[in-house]
N, C-alpha and C positions, 0 to 999 in steps of 0.2 A: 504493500500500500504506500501510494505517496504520502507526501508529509502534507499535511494539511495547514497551510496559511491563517486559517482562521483560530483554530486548534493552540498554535504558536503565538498568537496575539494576546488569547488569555491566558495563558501560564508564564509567558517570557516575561521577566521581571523587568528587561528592558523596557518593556509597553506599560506598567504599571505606574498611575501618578500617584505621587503622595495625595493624601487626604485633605482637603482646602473646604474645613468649617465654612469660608461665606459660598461656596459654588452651593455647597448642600443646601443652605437656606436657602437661596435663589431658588435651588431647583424643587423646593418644597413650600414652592410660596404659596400659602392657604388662602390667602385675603385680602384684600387690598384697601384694609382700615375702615373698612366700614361694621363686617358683622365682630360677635364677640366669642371669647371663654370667660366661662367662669371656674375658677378654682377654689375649690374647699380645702385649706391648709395652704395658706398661699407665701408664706412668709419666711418658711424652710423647707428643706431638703425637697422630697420629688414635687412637691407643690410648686415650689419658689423657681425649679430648674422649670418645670413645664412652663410655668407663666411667664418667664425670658424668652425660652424656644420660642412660642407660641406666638409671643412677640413680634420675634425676629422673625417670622413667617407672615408677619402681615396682621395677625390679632388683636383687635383691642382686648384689653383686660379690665375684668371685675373680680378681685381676690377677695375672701374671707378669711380671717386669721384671727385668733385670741393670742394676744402677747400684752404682758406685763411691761411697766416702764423699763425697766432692765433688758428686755429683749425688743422691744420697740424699732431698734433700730435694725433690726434683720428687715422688718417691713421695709423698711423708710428706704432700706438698700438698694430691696429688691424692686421697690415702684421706681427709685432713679435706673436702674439697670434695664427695664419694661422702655422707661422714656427717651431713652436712647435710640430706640427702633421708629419715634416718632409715630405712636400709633396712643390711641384713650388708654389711660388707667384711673381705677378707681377702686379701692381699698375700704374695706368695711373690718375691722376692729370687735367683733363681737365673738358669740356664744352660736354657733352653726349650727348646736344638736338642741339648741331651746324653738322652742315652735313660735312662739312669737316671736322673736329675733330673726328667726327664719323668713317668717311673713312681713318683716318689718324692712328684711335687706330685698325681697322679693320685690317689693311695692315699688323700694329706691331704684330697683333696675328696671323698673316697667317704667317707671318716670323716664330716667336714664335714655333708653333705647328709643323711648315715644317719641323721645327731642332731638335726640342724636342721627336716629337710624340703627336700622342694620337687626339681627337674631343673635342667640346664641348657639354655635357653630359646636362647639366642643364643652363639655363640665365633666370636671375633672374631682372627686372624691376622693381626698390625700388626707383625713381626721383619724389622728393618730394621739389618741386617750383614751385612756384607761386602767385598771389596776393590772400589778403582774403577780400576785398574790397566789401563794398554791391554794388549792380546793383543800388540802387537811394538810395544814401549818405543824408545826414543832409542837403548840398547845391549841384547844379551843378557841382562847382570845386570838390567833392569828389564821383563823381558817375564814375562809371567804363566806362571805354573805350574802345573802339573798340582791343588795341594792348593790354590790360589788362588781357581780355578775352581771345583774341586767342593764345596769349603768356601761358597761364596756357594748355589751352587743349594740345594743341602743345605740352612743356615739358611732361605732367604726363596724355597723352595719345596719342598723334600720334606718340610718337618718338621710341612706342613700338614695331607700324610696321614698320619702316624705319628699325631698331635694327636686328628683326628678316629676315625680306627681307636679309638685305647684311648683315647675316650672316652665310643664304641657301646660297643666290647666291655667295656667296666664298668657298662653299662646306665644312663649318666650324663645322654643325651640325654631330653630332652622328647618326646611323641609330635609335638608339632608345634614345631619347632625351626629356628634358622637357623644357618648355617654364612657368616662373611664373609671375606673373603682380599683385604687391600689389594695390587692392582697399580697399574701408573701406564704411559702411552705409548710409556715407554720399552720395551713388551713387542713393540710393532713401530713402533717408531720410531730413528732413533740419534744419541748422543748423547756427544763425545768422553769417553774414561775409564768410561763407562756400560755399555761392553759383558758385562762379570759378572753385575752388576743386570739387564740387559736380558735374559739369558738366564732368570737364575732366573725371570722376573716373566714368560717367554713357558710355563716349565716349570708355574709354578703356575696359570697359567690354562689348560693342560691337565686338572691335577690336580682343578680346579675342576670341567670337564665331568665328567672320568672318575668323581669321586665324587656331583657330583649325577645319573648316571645312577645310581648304586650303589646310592643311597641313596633316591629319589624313596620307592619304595615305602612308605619307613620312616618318611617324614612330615619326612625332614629334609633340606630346601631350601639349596644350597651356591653362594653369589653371591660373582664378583670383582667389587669397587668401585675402579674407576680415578678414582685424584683428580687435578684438574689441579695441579699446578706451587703448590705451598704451602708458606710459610718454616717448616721442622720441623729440628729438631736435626739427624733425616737428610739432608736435604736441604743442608743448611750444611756437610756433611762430602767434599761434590760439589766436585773442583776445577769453579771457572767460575762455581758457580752463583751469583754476583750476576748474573751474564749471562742465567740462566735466568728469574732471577725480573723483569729488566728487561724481559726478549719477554714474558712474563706477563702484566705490567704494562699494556706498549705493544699487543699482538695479543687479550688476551682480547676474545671480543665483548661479555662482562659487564662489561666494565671494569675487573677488580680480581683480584685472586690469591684463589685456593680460600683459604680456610681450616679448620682442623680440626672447627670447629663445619658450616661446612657437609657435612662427609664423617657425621659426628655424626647429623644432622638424618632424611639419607636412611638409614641404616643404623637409624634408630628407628624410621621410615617404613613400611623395608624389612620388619621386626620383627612387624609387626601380623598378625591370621591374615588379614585380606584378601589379606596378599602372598602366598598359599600358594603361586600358580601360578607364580611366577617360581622359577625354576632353572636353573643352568648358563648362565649370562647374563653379559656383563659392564658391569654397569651404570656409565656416566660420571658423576661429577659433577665438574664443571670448567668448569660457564658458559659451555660452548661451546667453549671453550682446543683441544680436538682437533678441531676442525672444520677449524681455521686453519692 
């Protein structure tokens, strides 16, 4: 057999360019500052990363975050880092998983988009609270309770369908729209102190099928993204997790721990109308990290 010219093109590291961050945005331009995302947890880690990307592809932003004056300025970072791309931001400082709070930042962005223009194209679910509490502690006084439990599911999985509900029923969504929900392994995996998290993140990727059937008709595509093992503020709140990020480290097949921009990368990826047809999925990104 001849040698194939084509065959040669992609393997010879001759033909190979480095990797150029602005071609990738360019070529993944979602918008062109009119419609919106919104993100839940918007002020770190894969919240903070997607609402730059998302940015820099053309998105106005409307973030949600609870931070204390002490941490304040992670917000304030990440709205300058947003404005850079020369697209809207707007930042709401509150309680995501309270229901009036909820229908309170709802209201603001129905104002918002009434005056502005435009839908919300992507909403992205990054609410990461909760207890890490084992279910039978060392004594009684340290075993998990009842409002311990339902307080985690509640934040970092039912508050996913309350979000997306009243943000159909305000006619908020885009005809073609995505819906993202970060879970992580530990949705079937376990991990000492991890079992609250582990629950909600099994509940919301329930929530995840249940509403991308709901919804498919309606043109809006609802994907959990499991990221591998990445140093976020949540994750440092893990008793152990030096330990987690050292098996990380030592077992990934990639060599190296997730990071925020990679969760960032695929969720902008994910974004484009080619993805239309994926729904109800739970897409990995983590280099392999749950293979192993």
């Amino acid at each position: 057999m001849g040698e194939n010219p084509h065959l040669f093109f992609i393997f010879s590291r001759k033909n190979v360019q480095p990797f150029n961050p602005k071609i990738f945005a360019m070529e993944l331009k979602l918008d062109d500052g009119r419609n919106w995302a919104l993100i839940l947890g918007s002020s770190s880690g894969f919240g903070a990363a997607t609402a730059i990307k998302l940015a820099e592809c053309g998105l106005n932003i409307f973030g949600v975050h609870l931070d204390r004056r002490e941490t304040l300025p992670n917000a304030q970072r990440v709205m300058e880092e947003i404005k850079k791309f020369g697209v809207k931001v707007y930042f709401f400082n509150t309680n995501a998983a309270d229901d009036k709070k909820r229908e309170e930042v709802i209201s603001q962005i129905k104002e918002i988009i009434q005056r502005e223009g435009g839908k919300i194209k992507v909403l992205m679910h990054s609410l990461a609270f909760g207890t890490l509490k084992r279910y039978i502690g060392d004594n009684a006084e340290s075993d998990i309770n009842r409002q311990n439990l339902e307080m985690t599911i509640d934040i970092m999985g039912n508050s996913l369908v309350y979000w997306v509900r009243d943000i159909f029923r305000a006619g908020l969504f885009d005809k073609d729209s995505r819906v993202f929900a970060m879970t992580s392994a530990g949705s079937h995996r376990v991990y000492p102190s991890y079992g609250p998290v582990s629950a909600a993140k099994a509940v919301l990727e329930s929530h995840v099928r249940q509403l991308a059937f709901e919804l498919a008709k309606e043109g809006i595509r609802v994907i959990a993204i499991q990221a591998g093992i990445t140093d976020t503020p949540a994750l440092r709140k893990i008793p152990g997790h030096e330990k987690m990020i050292e098996w990380a480290k030592e077992n990934n097949p990639s060599g190296r721990l997730t990071t925020p921009e990679d969760v960032a990368n695929v969720i902008a990826l994910l974004s484009r109308p080619e993805a239309y047809w994926i729904t109800g999925a739970v897409i990995r990104v983590d280099g392999g990290e749950d293979l192993v």
